[in-house]
C-alpha positions in Angstrom: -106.4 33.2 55.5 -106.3 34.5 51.7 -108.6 37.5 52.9 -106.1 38.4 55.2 -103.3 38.1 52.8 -105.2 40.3 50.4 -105.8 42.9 53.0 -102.3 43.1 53.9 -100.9 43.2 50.5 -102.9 46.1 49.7 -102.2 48.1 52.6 -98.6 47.1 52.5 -98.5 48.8 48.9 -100.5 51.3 49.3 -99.6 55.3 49.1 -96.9 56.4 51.7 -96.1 52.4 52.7 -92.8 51.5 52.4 -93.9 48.8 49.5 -95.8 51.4 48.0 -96.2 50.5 44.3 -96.2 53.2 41.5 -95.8 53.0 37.5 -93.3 54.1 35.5 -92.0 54.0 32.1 -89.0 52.3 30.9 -88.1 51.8 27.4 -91.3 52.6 26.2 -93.4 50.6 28.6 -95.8 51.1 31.8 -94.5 49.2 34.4 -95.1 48.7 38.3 -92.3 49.7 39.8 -91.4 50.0 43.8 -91.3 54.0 44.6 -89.3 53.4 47.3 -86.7 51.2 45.6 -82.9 52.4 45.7 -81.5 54.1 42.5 -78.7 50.9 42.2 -76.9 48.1 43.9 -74.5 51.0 44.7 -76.9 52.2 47.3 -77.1 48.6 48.5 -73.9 48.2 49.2 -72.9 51.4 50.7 -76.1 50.7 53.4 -74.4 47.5 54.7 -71.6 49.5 55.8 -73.3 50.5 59.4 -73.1 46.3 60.1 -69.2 47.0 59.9 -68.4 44.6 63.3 -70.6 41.5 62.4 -69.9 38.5 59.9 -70.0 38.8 56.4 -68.3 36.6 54.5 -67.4 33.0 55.9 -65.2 30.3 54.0 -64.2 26.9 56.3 -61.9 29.0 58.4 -61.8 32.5 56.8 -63.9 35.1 57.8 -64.8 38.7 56.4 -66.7 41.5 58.6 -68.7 44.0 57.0 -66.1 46.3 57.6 -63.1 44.0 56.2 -65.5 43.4 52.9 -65.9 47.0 52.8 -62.2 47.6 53.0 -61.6 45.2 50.2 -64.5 46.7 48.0 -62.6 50.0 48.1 -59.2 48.6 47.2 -60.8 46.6 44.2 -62.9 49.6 42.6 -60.1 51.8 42.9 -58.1 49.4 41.2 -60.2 48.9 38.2 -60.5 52.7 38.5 -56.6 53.1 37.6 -57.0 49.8 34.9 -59.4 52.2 33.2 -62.3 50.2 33.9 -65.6 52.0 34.2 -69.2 52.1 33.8 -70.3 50.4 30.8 -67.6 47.8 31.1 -67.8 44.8 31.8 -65.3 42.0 34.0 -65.9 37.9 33.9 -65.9 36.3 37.1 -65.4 32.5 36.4 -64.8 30.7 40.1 -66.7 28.7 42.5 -68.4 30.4 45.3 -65.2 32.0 47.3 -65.5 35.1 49.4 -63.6 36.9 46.6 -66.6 36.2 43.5 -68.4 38.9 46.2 -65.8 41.0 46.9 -65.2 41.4 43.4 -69.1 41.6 42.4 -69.6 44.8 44.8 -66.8 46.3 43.9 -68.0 46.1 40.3 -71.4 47.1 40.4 -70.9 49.9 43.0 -68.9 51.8 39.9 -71.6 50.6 37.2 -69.6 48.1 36.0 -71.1 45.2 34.6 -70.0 41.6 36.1 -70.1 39.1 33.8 -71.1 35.4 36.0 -69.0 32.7 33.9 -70.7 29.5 34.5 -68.0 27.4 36.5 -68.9 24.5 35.2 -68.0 25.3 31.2 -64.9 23.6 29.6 -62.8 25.7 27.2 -65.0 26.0 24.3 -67.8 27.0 25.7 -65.8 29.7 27.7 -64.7 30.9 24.4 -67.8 31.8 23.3 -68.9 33.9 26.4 -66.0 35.8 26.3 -66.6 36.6 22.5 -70.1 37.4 23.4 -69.7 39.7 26.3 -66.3 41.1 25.5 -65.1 41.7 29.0 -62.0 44.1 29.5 -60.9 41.9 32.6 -61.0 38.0 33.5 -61.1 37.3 37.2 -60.5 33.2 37.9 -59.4 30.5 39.8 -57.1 27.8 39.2 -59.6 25.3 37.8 -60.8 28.1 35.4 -57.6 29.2 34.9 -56.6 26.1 33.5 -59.7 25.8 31.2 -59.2 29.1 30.1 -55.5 28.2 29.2 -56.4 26.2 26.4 -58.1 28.8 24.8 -56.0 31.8 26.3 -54.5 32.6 22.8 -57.4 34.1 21.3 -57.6 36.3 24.3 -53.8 37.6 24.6 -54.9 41.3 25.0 -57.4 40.2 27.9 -55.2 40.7 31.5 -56.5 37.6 34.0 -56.4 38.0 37.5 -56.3 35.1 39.5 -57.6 33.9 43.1 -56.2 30.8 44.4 -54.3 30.0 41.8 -50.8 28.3 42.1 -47.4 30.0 42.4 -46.1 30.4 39.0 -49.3 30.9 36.9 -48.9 33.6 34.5 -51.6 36.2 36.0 -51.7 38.4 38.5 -52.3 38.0 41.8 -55.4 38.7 43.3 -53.8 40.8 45.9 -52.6 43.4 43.6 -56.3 45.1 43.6 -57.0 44.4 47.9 -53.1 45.8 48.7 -54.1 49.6 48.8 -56.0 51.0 50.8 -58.5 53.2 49.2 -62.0 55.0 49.3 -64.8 54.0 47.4 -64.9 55.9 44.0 -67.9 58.0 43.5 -69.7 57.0 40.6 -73.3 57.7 38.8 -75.0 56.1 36.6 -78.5 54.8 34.9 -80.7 52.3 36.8 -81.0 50.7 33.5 -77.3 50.3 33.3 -76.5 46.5 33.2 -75.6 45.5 36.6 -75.2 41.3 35.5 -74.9 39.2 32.4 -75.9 35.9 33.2 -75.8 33.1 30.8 -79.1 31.5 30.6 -80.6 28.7 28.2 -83.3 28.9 25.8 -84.7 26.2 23.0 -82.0 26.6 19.8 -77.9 27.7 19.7 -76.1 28.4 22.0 -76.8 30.3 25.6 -78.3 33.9 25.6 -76.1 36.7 28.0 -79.3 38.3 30.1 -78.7 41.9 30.5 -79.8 42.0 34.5 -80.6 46.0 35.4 -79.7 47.8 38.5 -83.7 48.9 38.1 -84.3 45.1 38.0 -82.1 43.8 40.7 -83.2 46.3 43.1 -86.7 45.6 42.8 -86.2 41.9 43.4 -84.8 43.0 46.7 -88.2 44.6 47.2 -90.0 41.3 46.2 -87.9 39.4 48.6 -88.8 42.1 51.6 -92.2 42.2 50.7 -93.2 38.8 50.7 -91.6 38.1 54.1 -93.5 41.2 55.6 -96.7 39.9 53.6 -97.2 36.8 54.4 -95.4 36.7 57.9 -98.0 39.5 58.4 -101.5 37.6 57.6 -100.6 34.0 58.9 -100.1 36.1 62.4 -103.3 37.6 61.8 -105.3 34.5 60.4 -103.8 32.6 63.5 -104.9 35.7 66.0 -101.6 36.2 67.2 -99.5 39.6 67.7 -97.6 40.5 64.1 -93.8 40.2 65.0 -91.5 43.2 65.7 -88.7 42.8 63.4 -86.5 44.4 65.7 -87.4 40.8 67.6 -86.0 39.3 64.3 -82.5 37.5 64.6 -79.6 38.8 62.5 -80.1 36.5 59.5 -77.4 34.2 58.4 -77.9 32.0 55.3 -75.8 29.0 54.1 -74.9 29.8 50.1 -75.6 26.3 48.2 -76.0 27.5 44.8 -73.7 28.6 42.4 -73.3 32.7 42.5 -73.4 33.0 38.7 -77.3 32.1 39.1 -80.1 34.6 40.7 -80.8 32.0 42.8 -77.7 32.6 44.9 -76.4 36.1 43.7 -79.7 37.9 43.3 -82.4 36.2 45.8 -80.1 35.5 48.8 -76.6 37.3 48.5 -78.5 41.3 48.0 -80.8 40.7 50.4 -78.2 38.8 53.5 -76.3 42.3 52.5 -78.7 45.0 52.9 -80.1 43.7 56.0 -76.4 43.1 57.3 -76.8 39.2 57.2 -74.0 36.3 57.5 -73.2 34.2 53.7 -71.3 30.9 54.7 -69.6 29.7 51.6 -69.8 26.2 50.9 -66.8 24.1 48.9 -69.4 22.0 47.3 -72.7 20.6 48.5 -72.8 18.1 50.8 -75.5 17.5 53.2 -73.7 16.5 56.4 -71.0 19.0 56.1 -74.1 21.5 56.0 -75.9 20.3 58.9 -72.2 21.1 61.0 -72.6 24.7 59.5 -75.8 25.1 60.4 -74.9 24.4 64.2 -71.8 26.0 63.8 -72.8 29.3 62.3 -76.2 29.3 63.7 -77.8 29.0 60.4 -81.4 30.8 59.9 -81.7 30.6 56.5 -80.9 27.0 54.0 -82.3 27.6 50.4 -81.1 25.8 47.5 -82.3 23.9 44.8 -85.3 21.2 46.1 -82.8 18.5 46.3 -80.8 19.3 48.7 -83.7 20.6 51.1 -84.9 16.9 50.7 -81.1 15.5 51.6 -80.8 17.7 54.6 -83.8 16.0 56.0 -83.5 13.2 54.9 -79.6 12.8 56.5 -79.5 10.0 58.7 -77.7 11.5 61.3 -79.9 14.8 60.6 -81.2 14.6 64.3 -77.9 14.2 65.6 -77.0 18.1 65.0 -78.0 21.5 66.5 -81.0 22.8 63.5 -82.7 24.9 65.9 -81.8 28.4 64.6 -83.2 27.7 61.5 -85.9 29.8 60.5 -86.9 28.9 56.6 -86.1 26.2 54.5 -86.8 25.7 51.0 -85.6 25.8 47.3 -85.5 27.7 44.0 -83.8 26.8 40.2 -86.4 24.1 40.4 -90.0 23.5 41.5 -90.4 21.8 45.0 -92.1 18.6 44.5 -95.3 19.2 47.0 -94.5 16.2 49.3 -91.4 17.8 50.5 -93.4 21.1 52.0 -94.8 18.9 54.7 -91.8 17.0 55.3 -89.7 20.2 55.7 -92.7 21.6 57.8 -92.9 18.2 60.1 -88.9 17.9 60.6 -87.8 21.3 61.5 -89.7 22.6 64.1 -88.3 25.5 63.8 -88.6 26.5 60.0 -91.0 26.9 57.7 -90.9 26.0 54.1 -91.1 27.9 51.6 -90.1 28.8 47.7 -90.2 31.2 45.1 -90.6 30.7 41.2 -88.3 32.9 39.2 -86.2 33.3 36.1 -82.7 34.7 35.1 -84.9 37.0 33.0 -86.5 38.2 35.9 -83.8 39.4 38.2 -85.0 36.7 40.8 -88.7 35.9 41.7 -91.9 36.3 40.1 -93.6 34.6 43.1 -93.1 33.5 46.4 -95.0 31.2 48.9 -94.6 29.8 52.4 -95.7 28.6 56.0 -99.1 28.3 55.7 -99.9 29.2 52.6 -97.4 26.7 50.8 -99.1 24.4 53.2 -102.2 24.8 52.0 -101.2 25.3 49.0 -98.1 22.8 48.1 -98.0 22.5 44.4 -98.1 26.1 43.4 -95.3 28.4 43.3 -96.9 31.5 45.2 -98.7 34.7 43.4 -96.9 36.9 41.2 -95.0 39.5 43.4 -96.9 43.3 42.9 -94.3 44.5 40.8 -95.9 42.3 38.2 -98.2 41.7 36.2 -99.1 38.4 34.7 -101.2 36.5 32.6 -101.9 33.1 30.7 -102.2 33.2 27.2 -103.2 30.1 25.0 -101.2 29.6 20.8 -103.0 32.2 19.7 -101.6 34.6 22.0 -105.3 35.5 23.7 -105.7 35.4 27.0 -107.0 32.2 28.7 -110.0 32.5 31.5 -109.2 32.2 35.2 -108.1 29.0 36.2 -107.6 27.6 32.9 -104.1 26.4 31.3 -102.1 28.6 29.3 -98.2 30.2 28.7 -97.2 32.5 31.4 -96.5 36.3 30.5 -95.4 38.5 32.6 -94.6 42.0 33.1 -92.9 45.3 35.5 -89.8 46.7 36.9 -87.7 43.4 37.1 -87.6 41.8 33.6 -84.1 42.2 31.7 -83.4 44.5 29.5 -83.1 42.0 27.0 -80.3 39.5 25.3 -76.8 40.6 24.8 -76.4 40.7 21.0 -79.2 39.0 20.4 -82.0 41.4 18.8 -84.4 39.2 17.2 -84.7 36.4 20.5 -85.1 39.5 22.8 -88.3 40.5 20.3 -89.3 36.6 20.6 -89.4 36.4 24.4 -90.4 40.1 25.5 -93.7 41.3 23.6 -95.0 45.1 24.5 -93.0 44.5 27.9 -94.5 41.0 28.3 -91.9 38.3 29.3 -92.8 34.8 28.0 -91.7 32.7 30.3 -92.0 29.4 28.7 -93.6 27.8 31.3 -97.6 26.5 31.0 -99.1 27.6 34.2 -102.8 28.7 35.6 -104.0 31.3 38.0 -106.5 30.1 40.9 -109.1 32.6 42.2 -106.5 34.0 44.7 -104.1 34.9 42.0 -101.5 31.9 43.4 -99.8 30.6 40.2 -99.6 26.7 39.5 -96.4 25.6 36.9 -97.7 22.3 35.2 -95.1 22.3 32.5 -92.6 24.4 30.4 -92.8 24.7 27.0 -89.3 25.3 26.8 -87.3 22.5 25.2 -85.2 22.2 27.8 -83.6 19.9 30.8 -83.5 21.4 34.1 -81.0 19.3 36.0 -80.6 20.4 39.9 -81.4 23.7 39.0 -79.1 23.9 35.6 -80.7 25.0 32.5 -79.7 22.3 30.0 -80.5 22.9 26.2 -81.8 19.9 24.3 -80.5 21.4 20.7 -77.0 21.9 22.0 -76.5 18.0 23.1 -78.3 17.0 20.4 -75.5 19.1 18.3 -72.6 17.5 20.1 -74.3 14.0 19.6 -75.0 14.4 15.8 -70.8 15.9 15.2 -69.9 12.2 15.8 -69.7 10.2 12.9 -72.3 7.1 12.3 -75.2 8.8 14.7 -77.9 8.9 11.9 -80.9 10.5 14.3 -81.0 11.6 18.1 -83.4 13.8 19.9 -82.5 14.9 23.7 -85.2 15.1 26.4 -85.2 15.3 30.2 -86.0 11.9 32.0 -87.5 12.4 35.4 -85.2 11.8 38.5 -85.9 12.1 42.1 -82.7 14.0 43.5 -81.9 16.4 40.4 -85.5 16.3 39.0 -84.4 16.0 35.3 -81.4 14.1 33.8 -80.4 13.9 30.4 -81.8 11.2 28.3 -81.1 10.5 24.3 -82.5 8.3 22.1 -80.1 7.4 19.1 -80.5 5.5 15.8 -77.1 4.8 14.4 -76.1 4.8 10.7 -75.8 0.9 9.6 -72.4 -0.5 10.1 -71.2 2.6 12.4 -70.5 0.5 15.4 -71.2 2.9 17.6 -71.3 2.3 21.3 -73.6 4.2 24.3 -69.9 4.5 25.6 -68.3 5.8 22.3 -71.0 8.7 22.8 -70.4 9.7 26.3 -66.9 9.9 25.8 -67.3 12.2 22.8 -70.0 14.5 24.8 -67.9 14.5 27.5 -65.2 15.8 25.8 -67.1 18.5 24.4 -69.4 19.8 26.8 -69.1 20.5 30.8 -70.6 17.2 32.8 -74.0 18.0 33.7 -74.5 17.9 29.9 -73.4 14.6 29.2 -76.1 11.9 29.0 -77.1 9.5 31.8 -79.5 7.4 29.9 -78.8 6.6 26.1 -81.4 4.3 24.2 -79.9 2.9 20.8 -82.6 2.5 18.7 -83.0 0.6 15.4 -86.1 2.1 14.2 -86.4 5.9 12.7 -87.7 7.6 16.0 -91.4 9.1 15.6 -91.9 12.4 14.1 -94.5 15.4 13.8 -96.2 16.6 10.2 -93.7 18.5 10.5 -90.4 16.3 10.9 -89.8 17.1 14.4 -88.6 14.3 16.8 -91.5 13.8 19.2 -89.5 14.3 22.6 -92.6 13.7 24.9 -93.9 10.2 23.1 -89.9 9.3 23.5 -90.0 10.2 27.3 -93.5 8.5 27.5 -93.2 5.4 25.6 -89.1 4.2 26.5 -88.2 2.8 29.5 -85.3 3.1 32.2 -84.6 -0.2 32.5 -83.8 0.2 28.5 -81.2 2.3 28.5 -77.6 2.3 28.1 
């Protein structure tokens, strides 16, 4: 099976093939790059236009062809076109996952404008500082971001808001002002290395780190994604002595959008694909697992990816045999690893899908590896090998690298790692070394180059697919009065795979209550933040030689049942 995965990865990129893989430079380093990769996202979009009759974009009982979406792209580049918004310049999208965050997104990076995903789940504050950070020229919202935003609006009285679904009244305008006239699509040129994303991601200290996300970079995580369905489809059809599919056999894909589009999960790794290959994105209000099994019968669902969790709720349903799941061609996850037992169960209860995953980072544009079918089978605790526009490697503290097999840090290196950090200089040196990305994540490399994740150096919480840093709890926690010591670590939990877990020793006398905390944390910092389990301790928690909290003895040694 791996023989005939290695023989038709290397003829897939070989010379001439349409994966063919060639190296070029970019700022100042050799990189694997896809030669046949388009110049921008621009290119991407335009391409989708020939799917102008079939289904787009589809919200409960809205519905967008190709050729309305392209209509509406038009109307909204123009319009920024007349705003005097143009490449280089950047517009914050903060909504949930309606029709118009993509409508809005094309039209943006089709003119080399940078879009700006504001994490929908931020309160005011930390709103503020996004907008500081990224300086956006325009603010498109919805009413529950609108009304966030309000509180903070003041500091940003020179920044015009455009609002979709908001409530009659509000004091923005409309989103209809940029869809009501009809235009053509500007031309526009510009750098692959012109920032087609900023996505807010989390790292170990302060606050969150804007990732400059490339055109280059975006495009060739398209390429990833096309070459690892071709790649593996291709040798488990061999391996198993059957004929290699036609893909003009292939349905027309249609995938059901669980994640939040301000994430490559979503936006990157299933939105530009579904749109180049002229694909259907059903829009969800919020996850639910029942009201996704009616949309997968309804819409005829082939494609159901979101973080692990909700894989495992979907199958797990108790009226999941009672709908129509037969269209469904791959199930799986990303933001989060997929705990091995749930490859077979997604294997054994859709006969029609096969599971799969990929492991990726903000910093990456999308994937760095992908795995499925047979292979994941085979294979279920590893994440896939690295795609072959990377390179990658294990390092151990000392920044050599480690032999095959063994455990080190995972590096790695090509066409779609990020430019680098908005405003942030000296953590872009930290994290990207001669073109090497350090993930963070301690990983090793088996004989067939299939990469394993056993843990993350990081000091973070990944909660359902939400980057959560320790240090920026642990700063809310510590602004309250009487909390003497506190050190923030992820507790493990079956649906969202992390929580947040705190253990607290209180100055004497303070009085302070596990509920006094919440209420402060919650006041301060968007919900996933706040702390399920609180331990109040009386003695000094246990620290290194060097006067750090020791997070893992605290997650080791204190027990559930304990908590507050």
């Amino acid at each position: 099976m791996y023989k005939a995965l290695r023989e038709t990865w290397d003829s897939l990129i070989s010379p001439g093939e349409q994966f063919e893989i060639t190296e070029i430079k970019v700022r100042g380093e050799t990189i694997k790059a896809y030669a046949n990769a388009p110049p921008s996202l621009r290119e991407v979009w335009q391409a989708s236009a020939q799917f102008a009759d079939r289904d787009y974009l589809v919200y409960q009982d809205e519905r967008w062809t190709y050729a309305d979406a392209h209509r509406d792209v038009a109307a909204i580049a123009a319009w920024f076109k007349t705003q005097g918004i143009t490449s280089g310049d950047r517009v914050a999208l903060a909504l949930r996952n309606y029709p118009e965050w993509l409508l809005c997104y094309w039209a943006a990076v089709s003119q080399g404008i940078t879009v700006v995903g504001m994490n929908a789940w931020w309160i005011g504050e930390e709103m503020r500082f996004a907008l500081d950070d990224s300086t956006p020229k325009l603010l498109i919202c919805d009413q529950e971001r609108l009304d966030r935003f309000n509180e903070i609006r003041a500091d940003f009285a020179e920044m015009p808001v455009v609002g979709v679904r908001t409530n009659d009244g509000e004091d923005v305008q409309p989103f209809s002002v940029m869809t009501n006239t009809a235009s053509e699509l500007p031309d526009a040129s510009f750098d692959p290395d012109t920032d087609a994303c900023i996505f807010y991601t989390s790292g170990t200290t302060g606050r969150p780190k804007g990732a400059q996300l490339t055109h280059r970079g975006c495009v060739n995580n398209i390429m990833n994604l096309a070459f690892a369905g071709a790649a593996f489809g291709a040798a488990t059809a061999i391996h198993n002595g059957v004929a290699l599919p036609d893909p003009a056999d292939a349905p027309i894909g249609s995938a059901l959008v669980t994640t939040p589009l301000f994430h490559v999960t979503a936006n990157n790794c299933l939105t530009h694909g579904t749109t180049l290959t002229g694909g259907k994105l059903v829009h969800m209000y919020r996850w639910d697992a029942e009201e996704a099994l009616k949309i997968i019968e309804i819409e005829k669902i082939t494609n159901m990816t979101g973080v692990p969790v909700m894989s495992r709720e979907l199958i797990g349903h108790p009226d999941f045999d009672k709908y129509d799941t037969s269209t469904l061609l791959s199930v799986g996850g990303g933001g989060a690893q997929l705990q091995p037992d749930l490859v077979a169960k997604i294997d054994k209860a859709v006969k029609t899908a096969r599971p799969s995953t990929g492991y990726g980072m903000t910093e990456t544009c999308g994937i760095i590896t992908s795995i499925s079918g047979d292979f994941f089978l085979d294979k279920p605790d590893s994440c896939g090998p690295a795609m072959p526009n990377f390179s990658a490697k294990c390092i151990d503290a000392n920044g050599n690298d480690v032999p095959q097999g063994q455990v080190g840090e995972l590096l790695v290196k090509g066409a779609p790692v990020i430019k680098g950090y908005l405003n942030r200089e000296q953590a872009t040196e930290e994290s990207i070394t001669n073109g090497w990305l350090h993930t963070g994540d301690v990983a090793r490399i088996d004989e067939h180059g299939f990469i394993f994740i056993v843990d993350r150096v990081k000091d973070m919480v990944l909660r359902g697919g939400e980057n959560i840093y320790c240090a920026e709890v642990e700063s809310v926690i510590f602004d309250q009065e009487g909390v003497a010591e506190c050190s923030v670590f992820g507790v493990e939990d079956d649906r969202l795979g992390e929580e947040v877990g705190v253990a607290i020793v209180t100055k004497d006398g303070s009085g302070l209550t596990a509920d006094a905390i919440r209420a402060h944390a919650l006041a301060n910092m968007s919900k996933p933040k706040v702390p399920r389990y609180i331990w109040m301790l009386t003695e000094s928690l246990p620290r290194n030689a060097n006067g750090k909290f020791l997070k893992r003895e605290l997650r080791d040694t204190l027990k559930i049942e304990d908590a507050l």
